[in-house]
ROGU-48430 format. One record per atom (N, C-alpha, C): y, z, x. Coordinates in steps of 0.1 Angstrom, whole numbers, padded with zeros to 4 digits, always signed. Each point is the difference from the previous one (the first is absolute). Example, Ala and Ser with C-alpha at 12.3 -4.5 7.8 and 13.67 -1.06 7.14 Angstrom:
BEGIN
[atom [-0057,+0078,+0132]];
[atom [+0012,+0000,-0009]];
[atom [+0012,+0000,+0009]];
[atom [+0011,-0007,-0004]];
[atom [+0011,+0000,+0009]];
[atom [+0011,+0008,-0008]];
END
This chain:
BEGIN
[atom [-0012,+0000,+0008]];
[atom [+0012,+0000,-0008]];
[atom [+0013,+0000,+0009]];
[atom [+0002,+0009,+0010]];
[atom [+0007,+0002,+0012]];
[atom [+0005,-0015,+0001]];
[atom [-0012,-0009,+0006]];
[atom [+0004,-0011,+0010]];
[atom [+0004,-0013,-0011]];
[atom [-0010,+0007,-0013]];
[atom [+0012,-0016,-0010]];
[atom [+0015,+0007,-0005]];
[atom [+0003,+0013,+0006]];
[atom [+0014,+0000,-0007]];
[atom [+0011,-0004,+0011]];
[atom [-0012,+0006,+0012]];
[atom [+0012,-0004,+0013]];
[atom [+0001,-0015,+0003]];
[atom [-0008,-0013,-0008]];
[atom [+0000,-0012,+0005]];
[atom [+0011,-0003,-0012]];
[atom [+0001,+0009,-0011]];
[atom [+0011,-0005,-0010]];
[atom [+0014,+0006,+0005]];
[atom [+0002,+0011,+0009]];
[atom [+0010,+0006,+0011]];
[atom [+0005,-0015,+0007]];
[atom [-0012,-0005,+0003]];
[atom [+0006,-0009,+0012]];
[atom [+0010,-0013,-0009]];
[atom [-0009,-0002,-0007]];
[atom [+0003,-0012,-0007]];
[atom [+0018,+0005,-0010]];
[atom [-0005,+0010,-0008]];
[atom [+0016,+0000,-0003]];
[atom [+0009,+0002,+0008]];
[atom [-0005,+0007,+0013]];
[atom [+0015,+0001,+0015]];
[atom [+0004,-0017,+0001]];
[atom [-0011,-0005,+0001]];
[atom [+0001,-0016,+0002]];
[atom [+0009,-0006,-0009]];
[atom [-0001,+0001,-0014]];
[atom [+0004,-0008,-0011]];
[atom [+0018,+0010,-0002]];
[atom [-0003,+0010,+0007]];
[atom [+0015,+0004,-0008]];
[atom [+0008,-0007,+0008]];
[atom [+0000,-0003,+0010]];
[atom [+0011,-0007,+0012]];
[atom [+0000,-0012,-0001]];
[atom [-0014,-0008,-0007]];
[atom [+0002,-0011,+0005]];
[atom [+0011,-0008,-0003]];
[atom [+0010,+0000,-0009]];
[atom [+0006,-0008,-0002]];
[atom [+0016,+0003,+0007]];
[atom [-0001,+0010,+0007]];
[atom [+0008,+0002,+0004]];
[atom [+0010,-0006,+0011]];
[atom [-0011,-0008,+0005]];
[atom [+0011,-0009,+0015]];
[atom [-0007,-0013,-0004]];
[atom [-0004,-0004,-0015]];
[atom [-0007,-0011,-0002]];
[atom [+0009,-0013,+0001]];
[atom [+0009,+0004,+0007]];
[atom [+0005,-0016,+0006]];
[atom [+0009,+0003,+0010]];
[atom [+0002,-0010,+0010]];
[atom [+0009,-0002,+0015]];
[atom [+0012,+0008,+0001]];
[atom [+0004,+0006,+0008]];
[atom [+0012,+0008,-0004]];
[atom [+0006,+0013,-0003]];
[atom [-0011,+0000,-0006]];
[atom [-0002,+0016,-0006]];
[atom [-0002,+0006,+0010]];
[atom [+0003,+0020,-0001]];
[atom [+0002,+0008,+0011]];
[atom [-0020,+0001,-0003]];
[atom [-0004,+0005,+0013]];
[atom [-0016,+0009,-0001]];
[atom [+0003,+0012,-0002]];
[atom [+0011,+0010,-0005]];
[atom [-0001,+0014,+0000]];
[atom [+0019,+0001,-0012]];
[atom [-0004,+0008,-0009]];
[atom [+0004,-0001,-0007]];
[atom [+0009,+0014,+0010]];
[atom [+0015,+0002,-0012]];
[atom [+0010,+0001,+0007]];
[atom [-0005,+0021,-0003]];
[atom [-0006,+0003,-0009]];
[atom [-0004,+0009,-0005]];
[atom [-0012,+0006,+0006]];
[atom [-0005,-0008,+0006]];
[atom [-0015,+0005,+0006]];
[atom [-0013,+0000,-0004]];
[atom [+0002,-0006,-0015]];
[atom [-0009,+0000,-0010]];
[atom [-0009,-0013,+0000]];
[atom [+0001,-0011,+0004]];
[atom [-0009,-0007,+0008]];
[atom [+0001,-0004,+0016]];
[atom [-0008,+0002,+0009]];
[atom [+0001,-0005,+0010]];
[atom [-0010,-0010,+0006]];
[atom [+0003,-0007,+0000]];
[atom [-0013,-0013,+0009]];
[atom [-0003,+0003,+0012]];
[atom [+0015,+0000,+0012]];
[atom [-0007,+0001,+0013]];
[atom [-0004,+0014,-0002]];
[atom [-0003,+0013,+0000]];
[atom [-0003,+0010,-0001]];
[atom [-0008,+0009,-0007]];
[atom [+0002,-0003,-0007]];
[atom [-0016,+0006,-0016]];
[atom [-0011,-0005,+0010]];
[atom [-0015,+0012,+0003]];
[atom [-0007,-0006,+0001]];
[atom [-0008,-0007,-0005]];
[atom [+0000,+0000,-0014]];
[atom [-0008,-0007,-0013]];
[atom [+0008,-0015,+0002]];
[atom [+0015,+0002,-0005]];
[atom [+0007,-0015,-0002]];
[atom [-0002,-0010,+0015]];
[atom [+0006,+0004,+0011]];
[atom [-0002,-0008,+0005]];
[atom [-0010,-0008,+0005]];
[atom [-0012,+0004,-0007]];
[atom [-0013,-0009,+0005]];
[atom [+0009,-0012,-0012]];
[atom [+0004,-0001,-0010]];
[atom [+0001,-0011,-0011]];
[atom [+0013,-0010,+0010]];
[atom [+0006,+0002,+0010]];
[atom [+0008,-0013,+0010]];
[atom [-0008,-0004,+0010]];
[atom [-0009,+0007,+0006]];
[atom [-0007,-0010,+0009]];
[atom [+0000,-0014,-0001]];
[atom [-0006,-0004,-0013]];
[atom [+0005,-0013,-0002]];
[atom [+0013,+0001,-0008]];
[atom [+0009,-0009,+0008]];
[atom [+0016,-0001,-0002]];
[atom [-0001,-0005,-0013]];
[atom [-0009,-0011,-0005]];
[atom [+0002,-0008,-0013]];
[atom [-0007,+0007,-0012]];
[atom [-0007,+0015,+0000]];
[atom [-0012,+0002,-0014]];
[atom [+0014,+0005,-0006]];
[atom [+0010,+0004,-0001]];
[atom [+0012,+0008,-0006]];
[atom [+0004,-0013,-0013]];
[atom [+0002,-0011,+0012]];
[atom [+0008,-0009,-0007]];
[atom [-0009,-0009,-0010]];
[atom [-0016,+0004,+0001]];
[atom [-0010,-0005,-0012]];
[atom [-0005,+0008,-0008]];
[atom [+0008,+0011,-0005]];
[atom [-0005,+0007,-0008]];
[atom [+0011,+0010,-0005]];
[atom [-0001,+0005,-0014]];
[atom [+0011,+0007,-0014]];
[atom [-0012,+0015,+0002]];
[atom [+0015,+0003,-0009]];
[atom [-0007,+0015,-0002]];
[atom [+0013,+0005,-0012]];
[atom [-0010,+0005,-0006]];
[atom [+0010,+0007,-0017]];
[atom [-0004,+0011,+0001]];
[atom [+0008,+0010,-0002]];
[atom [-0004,+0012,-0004]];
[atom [+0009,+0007,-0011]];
[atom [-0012,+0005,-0010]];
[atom [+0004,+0001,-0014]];
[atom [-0003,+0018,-0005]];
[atom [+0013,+0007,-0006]];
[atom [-0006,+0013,-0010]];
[atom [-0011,-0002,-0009]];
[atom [-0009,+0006,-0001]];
[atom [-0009,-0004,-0013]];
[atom [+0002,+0016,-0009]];
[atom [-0002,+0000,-0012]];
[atom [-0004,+0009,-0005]];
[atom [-0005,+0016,+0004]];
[atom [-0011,-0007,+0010]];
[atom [-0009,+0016,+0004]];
[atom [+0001,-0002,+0016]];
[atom [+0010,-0007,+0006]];
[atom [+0003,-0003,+0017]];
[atom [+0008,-0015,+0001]];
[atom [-0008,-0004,+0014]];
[atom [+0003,-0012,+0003]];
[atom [-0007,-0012,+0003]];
[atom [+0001,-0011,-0002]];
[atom [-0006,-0015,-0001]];
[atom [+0007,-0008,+0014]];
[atom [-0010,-0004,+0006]];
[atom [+0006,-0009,+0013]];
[atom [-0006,-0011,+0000]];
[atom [+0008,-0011,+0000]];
[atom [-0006,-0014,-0003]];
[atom [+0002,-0012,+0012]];
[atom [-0011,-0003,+0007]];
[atom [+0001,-0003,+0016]];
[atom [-0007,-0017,-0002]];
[atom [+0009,-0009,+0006]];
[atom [-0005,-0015,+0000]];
[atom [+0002,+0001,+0013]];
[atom [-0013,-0003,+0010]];
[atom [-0003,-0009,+0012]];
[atom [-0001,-0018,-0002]];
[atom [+0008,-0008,+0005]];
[atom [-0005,-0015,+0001]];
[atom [-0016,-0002,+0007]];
[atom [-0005,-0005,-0005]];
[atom [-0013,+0001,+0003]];
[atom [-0005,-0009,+0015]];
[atom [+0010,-0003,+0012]];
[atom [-0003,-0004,+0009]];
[atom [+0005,+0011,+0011]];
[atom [+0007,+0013,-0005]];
[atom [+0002,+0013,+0002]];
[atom [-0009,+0015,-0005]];
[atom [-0009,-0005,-0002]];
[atom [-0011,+0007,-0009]];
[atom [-0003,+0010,+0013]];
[atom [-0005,-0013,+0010]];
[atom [-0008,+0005,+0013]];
[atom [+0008,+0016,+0006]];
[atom [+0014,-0007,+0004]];
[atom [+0006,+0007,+0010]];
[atom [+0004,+0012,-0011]];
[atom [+0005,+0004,-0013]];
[atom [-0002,+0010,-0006]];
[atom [-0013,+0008,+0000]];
[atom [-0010,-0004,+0003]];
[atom [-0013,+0005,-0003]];
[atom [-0003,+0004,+0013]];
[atom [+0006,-0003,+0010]];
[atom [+0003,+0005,+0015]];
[atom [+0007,+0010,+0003]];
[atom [+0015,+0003,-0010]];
[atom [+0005,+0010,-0001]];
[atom [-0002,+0006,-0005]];
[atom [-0007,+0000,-0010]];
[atom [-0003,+0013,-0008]];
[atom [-0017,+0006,+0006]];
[atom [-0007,-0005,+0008]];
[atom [-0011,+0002,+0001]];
[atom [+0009,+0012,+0014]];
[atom [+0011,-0005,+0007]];
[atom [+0002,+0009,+0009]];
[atom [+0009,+0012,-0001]];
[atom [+0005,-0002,-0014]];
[atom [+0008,+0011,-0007]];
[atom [-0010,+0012,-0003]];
[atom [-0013,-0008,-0010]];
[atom [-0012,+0004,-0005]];
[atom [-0007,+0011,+0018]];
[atom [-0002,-0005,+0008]];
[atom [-0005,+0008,+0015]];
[atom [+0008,+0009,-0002]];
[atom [+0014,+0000,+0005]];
[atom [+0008,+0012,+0003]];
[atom [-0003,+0012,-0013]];
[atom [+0000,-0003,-0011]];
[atom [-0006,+0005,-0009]];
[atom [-0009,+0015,-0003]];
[atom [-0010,-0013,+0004]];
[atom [-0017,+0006,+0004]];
[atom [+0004,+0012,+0011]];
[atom [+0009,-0003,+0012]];
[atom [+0004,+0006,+0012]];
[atom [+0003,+0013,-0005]];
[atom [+0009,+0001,-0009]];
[atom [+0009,+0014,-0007]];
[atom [-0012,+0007,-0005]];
[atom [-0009,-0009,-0008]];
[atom [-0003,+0008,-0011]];
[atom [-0012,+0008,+0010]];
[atom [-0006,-0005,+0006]];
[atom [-0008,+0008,+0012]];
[atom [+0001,+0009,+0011]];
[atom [+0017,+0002,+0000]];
[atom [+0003,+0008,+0005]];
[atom [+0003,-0005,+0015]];
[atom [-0006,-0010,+0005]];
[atom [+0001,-0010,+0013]];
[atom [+0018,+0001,+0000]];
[atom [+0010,-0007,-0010]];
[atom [+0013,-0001,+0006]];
[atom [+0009,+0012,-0013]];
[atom [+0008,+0005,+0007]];
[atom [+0006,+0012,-0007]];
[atom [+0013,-0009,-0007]];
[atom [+0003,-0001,-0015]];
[atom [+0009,-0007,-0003]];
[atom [+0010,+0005,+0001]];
[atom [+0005,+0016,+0001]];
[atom [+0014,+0004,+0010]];
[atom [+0002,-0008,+0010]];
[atom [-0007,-0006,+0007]];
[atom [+0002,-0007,+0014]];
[atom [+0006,-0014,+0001]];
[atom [+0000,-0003,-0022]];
[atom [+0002,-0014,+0000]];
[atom [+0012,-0006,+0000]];
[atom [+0005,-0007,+0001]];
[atom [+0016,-0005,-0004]];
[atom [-0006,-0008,-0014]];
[atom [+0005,+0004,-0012]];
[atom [+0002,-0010,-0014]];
[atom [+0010,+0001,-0006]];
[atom [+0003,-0013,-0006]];
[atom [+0012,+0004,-0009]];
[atom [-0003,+0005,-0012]];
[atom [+0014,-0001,-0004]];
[atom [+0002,+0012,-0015]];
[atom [-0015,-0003,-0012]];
[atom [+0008,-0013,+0002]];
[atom [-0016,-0006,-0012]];
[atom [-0011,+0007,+0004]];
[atom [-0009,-0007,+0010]];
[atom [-0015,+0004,+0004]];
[atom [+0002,+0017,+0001]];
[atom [+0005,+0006,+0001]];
[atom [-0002,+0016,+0003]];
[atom [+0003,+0003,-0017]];
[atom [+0010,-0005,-0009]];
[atom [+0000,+0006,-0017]];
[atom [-0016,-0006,-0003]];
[atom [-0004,-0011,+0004]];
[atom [-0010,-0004,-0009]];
[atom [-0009,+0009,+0006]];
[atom [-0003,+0003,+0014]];
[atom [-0008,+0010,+0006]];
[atom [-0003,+0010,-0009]];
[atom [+0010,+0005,-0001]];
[atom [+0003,+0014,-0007]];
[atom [-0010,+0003,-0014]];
[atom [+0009,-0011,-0005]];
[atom [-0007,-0002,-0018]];
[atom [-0013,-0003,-0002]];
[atom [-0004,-0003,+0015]];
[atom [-0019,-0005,-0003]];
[atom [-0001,+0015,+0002]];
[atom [+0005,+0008,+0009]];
[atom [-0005,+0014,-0001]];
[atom [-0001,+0007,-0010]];
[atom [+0009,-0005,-0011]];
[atom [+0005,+0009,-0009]];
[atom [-0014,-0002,-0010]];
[atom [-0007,-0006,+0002]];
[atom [-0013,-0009,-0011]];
[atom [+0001,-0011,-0010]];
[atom [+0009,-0007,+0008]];
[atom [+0004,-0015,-0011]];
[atom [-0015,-0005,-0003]];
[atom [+0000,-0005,-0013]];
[atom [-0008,-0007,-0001]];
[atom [+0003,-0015,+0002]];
[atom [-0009,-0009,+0013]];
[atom [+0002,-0013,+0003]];
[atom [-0011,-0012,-0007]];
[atom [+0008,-0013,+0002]];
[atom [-0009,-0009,-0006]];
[atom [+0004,-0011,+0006]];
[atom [-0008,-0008,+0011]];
[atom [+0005,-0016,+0000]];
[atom [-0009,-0013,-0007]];
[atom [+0009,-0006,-0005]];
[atom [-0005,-0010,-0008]];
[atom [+0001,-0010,+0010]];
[atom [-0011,-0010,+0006]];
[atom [+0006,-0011,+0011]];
[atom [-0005,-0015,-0014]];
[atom [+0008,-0003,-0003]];
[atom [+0002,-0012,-0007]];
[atom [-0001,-0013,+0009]];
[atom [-0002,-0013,-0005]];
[atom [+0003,-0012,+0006]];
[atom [+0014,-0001,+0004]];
[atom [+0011,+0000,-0008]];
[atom [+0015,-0003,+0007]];
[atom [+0006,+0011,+0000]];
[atom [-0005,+0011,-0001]];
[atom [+0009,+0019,+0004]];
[atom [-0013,+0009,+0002]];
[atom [+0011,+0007,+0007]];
[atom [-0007,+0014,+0004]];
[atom [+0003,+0011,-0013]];
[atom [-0002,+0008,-0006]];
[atom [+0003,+0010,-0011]];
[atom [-0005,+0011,+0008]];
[atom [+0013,+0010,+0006]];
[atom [-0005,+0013,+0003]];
[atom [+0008,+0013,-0013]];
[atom [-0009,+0007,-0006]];
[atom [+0002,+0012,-0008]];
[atom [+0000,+0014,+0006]];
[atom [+0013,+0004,-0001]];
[atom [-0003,+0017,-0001]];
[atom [+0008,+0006,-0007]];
[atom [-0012,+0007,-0005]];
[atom [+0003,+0008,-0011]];
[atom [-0002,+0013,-0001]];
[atom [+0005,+0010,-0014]];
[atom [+0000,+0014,+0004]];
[atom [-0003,+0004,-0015]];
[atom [-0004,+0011,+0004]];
[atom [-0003,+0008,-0020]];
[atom [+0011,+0008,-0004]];
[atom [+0006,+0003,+0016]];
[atom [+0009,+0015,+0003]];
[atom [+0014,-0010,+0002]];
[atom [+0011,+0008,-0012]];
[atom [+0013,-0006,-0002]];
[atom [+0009,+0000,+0006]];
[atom [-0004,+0009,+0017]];
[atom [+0004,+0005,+0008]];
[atom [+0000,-0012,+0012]];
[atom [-0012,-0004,+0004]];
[atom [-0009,-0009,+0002]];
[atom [+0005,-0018,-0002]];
[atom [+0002,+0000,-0011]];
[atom [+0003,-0012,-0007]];
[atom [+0014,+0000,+0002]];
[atom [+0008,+0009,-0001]];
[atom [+0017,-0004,+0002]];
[atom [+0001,-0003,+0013]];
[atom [-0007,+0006,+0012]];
[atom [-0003,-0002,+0014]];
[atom [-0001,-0014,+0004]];
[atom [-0011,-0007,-0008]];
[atom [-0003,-0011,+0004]];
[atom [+0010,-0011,-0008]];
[atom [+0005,+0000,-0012]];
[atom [+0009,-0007,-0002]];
[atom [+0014,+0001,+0009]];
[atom [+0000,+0013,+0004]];
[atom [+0015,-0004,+0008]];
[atom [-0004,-0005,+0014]];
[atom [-0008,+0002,+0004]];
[atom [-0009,-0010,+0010]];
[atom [+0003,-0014,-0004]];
[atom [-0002,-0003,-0007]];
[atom [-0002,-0017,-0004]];
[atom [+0014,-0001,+0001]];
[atom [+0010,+0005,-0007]];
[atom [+0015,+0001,-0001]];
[atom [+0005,+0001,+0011]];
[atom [-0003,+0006,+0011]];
[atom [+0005,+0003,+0012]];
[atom [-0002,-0014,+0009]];
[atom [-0019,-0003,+0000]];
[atom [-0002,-0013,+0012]];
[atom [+0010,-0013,-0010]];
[atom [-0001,-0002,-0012]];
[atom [+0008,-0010,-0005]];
[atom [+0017,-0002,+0005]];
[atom [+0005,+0013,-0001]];
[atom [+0017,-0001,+0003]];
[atom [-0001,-0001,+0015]];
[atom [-0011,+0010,+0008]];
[atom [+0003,-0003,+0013]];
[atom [-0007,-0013,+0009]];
[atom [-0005,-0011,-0010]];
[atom [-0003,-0014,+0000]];
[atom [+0011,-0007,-0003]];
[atom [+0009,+0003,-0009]];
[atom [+0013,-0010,-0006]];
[atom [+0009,+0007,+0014]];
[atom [+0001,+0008,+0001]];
[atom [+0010,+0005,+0012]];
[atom [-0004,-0011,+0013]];
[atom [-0012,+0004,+0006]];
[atom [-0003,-0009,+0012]];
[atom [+0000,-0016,-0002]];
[atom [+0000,-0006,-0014]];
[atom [+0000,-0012,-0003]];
[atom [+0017,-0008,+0000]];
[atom [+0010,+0012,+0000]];
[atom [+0010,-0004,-0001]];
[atom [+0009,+0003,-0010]];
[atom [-0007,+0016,-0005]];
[atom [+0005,+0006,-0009]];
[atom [+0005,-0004,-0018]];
[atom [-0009,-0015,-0003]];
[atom [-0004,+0000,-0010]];
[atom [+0000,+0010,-0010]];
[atom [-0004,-0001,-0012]];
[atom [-0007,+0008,-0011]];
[atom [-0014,-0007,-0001]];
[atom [-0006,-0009,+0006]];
[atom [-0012,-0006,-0004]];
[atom [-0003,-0005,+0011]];
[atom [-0013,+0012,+0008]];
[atom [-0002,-0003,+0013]];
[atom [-0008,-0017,+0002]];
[atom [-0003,-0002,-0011]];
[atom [-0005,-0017,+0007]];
[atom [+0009,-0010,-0006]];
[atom [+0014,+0006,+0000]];
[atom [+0011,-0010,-0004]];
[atom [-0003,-0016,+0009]];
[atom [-0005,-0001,+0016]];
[atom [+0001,-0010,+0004]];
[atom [-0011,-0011,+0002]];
[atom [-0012,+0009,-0008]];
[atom [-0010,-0008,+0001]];
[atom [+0002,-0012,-0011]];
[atom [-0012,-0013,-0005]];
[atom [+0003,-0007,-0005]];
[atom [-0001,+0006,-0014]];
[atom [+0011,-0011,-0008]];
[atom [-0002,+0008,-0015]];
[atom [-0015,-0007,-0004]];
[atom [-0007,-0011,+0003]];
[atom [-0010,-0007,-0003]];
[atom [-0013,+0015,-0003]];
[atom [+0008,+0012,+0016]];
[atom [-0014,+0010,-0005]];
[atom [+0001,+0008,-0011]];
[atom [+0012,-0001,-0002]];
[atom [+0003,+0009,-0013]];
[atom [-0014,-0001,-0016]];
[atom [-0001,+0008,-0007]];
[atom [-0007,-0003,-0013]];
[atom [+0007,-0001,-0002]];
[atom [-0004,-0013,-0017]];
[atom [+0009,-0002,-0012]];
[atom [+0007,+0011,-0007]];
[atom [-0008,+0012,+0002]];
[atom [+0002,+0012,-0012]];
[atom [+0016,+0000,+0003]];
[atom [+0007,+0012,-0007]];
[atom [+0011,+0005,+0005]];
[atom [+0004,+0007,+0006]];
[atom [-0010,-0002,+0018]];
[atom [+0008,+0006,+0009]];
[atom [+0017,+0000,+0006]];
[atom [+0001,+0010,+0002]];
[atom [+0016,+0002,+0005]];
[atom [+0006,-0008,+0015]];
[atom [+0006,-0006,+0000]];
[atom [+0002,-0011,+0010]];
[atom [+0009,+0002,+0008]];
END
């Protein structure tokens, strides 16, 4: 149970940043400290390759009972995400064995709140779809659940901030990815 919650650790550290420097230009470390690429040991495995940022979105949504994170890899970037997260996934395993002491770690704000909240006993769920990733966490405790929605509220504003201070951190992606629905633009 441990090691599928710590591979859903990895994967949401992964998915909350990603969109964060998802195009040229953009700073790697937000001005707040709340994401950092060169430095997070979790994030920075996801720039090794300079180009997986700029092929892949990331939404993150309040839900009712927590938060919803919704992750598109272009599928010729599959690999090299699956490289980073297999080596986010190690360091992981490292903590949880007691091998590397995560006091010792440098992370930013994100990966250390979401750290936290897996402590707290979120319940997780990844859904891996054909064109998204669906990560769930959720809570029974109201306590719990306000936590993780302002989580989602926090990586989203501090995604519109690093993007260029938007209100809609994927203001610059194509509108073509947009859904029909009535998303906010």
């Amino acid at each position: 149970m441990k090691s599928i919650a710590l591979k859903v650790l990895v994967a949401v550290c992964a998915v909350t940043v990603l969109a964060s420097v998802a195009l040229a230009g953009h700073p790697m470390k937000s001005e707040s400290g709340w994401f950092d690429f060169e430095n997070c040991a979790f994030c920075k495995n996801l720039i090794e390759d300079p180009d997986l940022l700029t092929h892949a979105t990331w939404e993150s949504h309040a839900i009712k009972n927590g938060m919803m994170n919704i992750i598109t890899v272009d599928p010729a970037y599959a690999e090299a995400m699956a490289t980073a997260e297999k080596k986010m996934n190690d360091l992981g395993m490292k903590i949880q064995s007691g091998e590397v002491d995560p006091m010792g770690l440098e992370m930013c704000g994100s990966c250390q709140a979401t750290g936290m909240l897996m402590m707290s006993g979120v319940d997780m769920e990844r859904v891996q779809g054909d064109a998204a990733t669906v990560m769930l966490m959720t809570s029974d405790d109201a306590e719990i659940v306000a936590r993780l929605q302002d989580l989602a509220k926090r990586n989203t504003e501090e995604t519109a901030l690093m993007m260029g201070g938007g209100d809609h951190p994927h203001a610059e992606h194509p509108k073509a990815e947009h859904p029909t629905s009535d998303h906010p633009h």
